[in-house]
MDTraj code that builds the backbone (N, CA, C; nanometers):
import mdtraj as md
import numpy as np

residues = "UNK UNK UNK UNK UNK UNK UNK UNK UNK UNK UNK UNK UNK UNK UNK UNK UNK UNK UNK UNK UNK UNK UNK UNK UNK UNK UNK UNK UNK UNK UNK UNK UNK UNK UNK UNK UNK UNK UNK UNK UNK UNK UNK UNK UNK UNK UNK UNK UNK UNK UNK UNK UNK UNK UNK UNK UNK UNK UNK UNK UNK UNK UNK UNK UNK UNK UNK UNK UNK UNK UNK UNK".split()
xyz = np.array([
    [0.3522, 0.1103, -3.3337],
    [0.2793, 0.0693, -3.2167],
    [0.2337, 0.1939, -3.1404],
    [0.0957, 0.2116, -3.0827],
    [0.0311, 0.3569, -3.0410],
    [0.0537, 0.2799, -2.9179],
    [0.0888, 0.4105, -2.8052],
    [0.0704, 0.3788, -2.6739],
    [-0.0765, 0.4036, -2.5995],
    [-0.1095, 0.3195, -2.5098],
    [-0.2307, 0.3183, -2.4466],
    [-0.2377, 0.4381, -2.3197],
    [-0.3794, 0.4672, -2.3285],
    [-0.3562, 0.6336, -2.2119],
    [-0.3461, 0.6143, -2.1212],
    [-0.3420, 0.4665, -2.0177],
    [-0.2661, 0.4723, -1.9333],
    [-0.1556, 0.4882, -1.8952],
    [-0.0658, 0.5341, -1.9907],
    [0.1141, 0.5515, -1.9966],
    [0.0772, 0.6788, -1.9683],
    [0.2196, 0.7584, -1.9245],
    [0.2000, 0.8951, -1.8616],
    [0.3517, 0.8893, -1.8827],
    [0.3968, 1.0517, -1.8884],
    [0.5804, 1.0798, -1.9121],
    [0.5923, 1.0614, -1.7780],
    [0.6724, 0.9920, -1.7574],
    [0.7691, 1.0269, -1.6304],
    [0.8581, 1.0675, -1.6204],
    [0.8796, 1.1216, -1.4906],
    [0.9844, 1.2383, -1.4579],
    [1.1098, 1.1545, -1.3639],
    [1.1761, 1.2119, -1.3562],
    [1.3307, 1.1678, -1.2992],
    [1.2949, 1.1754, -1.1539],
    [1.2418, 1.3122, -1.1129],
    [1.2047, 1.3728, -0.9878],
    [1.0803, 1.3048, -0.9288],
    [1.1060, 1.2662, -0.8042],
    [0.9969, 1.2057, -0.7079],
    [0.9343, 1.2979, -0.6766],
    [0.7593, 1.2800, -0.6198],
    [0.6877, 1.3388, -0.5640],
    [0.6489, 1.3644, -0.4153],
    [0.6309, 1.4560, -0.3258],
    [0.6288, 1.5222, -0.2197],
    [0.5397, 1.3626, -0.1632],
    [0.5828, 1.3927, -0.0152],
    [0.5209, 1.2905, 0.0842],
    [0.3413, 1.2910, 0.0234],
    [0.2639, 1.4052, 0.0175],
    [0.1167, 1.4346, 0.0164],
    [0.0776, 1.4018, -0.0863],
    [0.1962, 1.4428, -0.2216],
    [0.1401, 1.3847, -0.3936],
    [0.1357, 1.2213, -0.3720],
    [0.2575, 1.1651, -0.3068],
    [0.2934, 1.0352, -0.3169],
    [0.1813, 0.9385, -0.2734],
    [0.0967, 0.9863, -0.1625],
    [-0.0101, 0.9419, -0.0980],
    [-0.1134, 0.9314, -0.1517],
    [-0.1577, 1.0467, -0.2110],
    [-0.2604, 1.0752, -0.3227],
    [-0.2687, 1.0491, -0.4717],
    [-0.1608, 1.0177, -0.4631],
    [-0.1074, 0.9242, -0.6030],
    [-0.1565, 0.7895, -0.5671],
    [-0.1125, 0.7236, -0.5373],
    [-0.1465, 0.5551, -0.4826],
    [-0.2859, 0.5995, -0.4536],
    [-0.3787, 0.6602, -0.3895],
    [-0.5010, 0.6322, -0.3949],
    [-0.5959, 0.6686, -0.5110],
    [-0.5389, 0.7987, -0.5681],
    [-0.6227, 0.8540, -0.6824],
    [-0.5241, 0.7144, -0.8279],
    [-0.4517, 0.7840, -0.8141],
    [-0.3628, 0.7260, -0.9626],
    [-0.2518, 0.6266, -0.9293],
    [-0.2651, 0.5007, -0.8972],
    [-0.1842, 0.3905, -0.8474],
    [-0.0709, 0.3592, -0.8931],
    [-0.1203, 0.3323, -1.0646],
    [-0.0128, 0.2928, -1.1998],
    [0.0733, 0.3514, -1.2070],
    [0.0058, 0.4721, -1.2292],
    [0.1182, 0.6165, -1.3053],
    [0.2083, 0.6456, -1.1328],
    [0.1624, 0.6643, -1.0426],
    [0.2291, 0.6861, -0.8811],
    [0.3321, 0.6063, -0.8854],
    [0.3072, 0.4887, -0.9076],
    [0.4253, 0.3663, -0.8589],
    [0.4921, 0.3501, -1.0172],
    [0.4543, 0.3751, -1.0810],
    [0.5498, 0.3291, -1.2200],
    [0.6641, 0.4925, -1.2048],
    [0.6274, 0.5984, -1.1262],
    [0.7296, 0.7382, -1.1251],
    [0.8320, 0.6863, -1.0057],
    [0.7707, 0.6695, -0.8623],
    [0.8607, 0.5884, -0.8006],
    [0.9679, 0.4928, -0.8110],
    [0.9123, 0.3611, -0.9105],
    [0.9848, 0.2801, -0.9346],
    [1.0917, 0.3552, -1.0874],
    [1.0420, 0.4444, -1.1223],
    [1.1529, 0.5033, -1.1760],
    [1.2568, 0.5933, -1.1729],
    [1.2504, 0.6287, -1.0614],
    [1.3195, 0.7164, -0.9973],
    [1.4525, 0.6941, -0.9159],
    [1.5144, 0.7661, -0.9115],
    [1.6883, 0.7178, -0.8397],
    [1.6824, 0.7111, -0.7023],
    [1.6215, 0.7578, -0.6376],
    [1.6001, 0.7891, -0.4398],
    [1.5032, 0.6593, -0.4093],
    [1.5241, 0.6377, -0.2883],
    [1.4308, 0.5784, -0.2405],
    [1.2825, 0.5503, -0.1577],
    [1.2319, 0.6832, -0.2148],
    [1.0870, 0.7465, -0.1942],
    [1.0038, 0.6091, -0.1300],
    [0.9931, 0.5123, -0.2238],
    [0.8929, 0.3772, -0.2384],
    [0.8821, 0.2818, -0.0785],
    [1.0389, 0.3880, -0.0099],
    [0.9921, 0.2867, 0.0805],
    [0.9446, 0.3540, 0.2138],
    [0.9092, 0.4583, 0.1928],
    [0.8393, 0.5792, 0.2731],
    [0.6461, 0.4956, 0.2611],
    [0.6656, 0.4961, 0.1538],
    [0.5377, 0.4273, 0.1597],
    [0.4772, 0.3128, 0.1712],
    [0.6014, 0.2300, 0.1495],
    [0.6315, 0.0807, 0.2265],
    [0.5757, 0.0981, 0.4003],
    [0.6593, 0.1846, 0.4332],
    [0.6461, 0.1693, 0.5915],
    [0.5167, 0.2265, 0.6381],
    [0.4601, 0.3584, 0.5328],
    [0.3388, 0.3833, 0.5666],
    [0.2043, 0.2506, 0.5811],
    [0.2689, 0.1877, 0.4392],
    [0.1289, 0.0932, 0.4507],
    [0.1506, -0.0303, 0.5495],
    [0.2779, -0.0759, 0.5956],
    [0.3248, -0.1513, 0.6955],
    [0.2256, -0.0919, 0.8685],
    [0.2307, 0.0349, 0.8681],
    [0.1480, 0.1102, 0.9882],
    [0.0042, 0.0917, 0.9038],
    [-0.0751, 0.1421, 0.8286],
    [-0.1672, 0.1218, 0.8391],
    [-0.2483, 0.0075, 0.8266],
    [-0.1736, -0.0691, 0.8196],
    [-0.2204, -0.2894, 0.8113],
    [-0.2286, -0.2747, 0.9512],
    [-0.1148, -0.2294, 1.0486],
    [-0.0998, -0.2591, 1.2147],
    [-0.1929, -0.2003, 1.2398],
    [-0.2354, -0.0863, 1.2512],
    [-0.3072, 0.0178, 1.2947],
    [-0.4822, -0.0748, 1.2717],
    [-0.4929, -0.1282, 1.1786],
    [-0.6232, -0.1954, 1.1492],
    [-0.6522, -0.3289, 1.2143],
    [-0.4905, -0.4106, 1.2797],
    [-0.4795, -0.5307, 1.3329],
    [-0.4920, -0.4986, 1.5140],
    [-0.4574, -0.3847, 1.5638],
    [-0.4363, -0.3674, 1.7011],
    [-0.6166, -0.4048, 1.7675],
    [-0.7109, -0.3228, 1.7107],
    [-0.8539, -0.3518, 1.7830],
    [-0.8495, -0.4950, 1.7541],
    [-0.8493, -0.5735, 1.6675],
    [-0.8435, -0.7110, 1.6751],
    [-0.7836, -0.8196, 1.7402],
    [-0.6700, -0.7509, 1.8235],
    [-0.5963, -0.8447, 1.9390],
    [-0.6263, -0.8365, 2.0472],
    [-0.6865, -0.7396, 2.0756],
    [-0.7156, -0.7124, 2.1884],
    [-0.8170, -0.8258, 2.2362],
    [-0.7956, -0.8755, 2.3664],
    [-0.8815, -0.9542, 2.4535],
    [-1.0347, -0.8844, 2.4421],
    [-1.1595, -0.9517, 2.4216],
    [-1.2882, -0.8800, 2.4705],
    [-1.2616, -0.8879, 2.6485],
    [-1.3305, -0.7537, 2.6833],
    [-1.3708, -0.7636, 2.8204],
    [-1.4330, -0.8686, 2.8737],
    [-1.4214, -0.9133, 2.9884],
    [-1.4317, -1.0157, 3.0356],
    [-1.5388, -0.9826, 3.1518],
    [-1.6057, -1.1449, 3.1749],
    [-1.7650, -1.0639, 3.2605],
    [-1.6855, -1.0690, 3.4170],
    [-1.8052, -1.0144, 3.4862],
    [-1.8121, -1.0419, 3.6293],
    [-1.8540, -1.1741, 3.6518],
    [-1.8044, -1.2181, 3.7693],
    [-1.8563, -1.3427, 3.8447],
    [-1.9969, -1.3521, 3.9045],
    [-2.0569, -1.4155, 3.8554],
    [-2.1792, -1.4280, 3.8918],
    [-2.1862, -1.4892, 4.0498],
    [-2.2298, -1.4305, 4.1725],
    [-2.2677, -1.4919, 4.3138],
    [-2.3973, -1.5073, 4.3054],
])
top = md.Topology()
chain = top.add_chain()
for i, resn in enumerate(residues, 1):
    res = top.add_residue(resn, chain, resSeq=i)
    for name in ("N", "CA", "C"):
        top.add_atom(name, md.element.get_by_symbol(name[0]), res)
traj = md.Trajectory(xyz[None], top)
C-alpha cells in the first residue's frame, strides 16, 4: 500500500506558538495531525485562540445601533 502526499513524518515535538498558527492556516492536516500527536497539550492554546477570535468577530454584532434623536 503507497502512502498519499498528504501524509507527512511526524515528530514527537510540538511546534512554537507562530509555527502552530501558521500551520492551521497554511497546512491544516499535517498542523493538527502533529498536535494531535503529540504528548503536551499545545491543541488547546489554539482552542482558546480560536474561541477569542469567533468573540472578537461576535462583539460589533451585539452591540445596540445608535439610536436617533427625538424629533420636536
Amino acid at each position: 500500500m503507497s502512502e498519499t502526499t498528504a501524509s507527512t513524518v511526524l515528530t514527537n515535538e510540538s511546534p512554537g506558538f507562530f509555527k502552530m498558527v501558521w500551520g492551521v492556516l497554511a497546512r491544516p492536516r499535517a498542523t493538527l495531525a502533529t498536535l494531535r500527536s503529540s504528548q503536551n497539550r499545545a491543541w488547546i492554546l489554539m482552542a482558546i485562540l480560536g474561541m477569542v477570535v469567533v468573540t472578537c468577530q461576535l462583539l460589533p454584532a451585539a452591540q445596540s445601533p445608535p439610536s436617533k434623536p427625538a424629533n420636536k
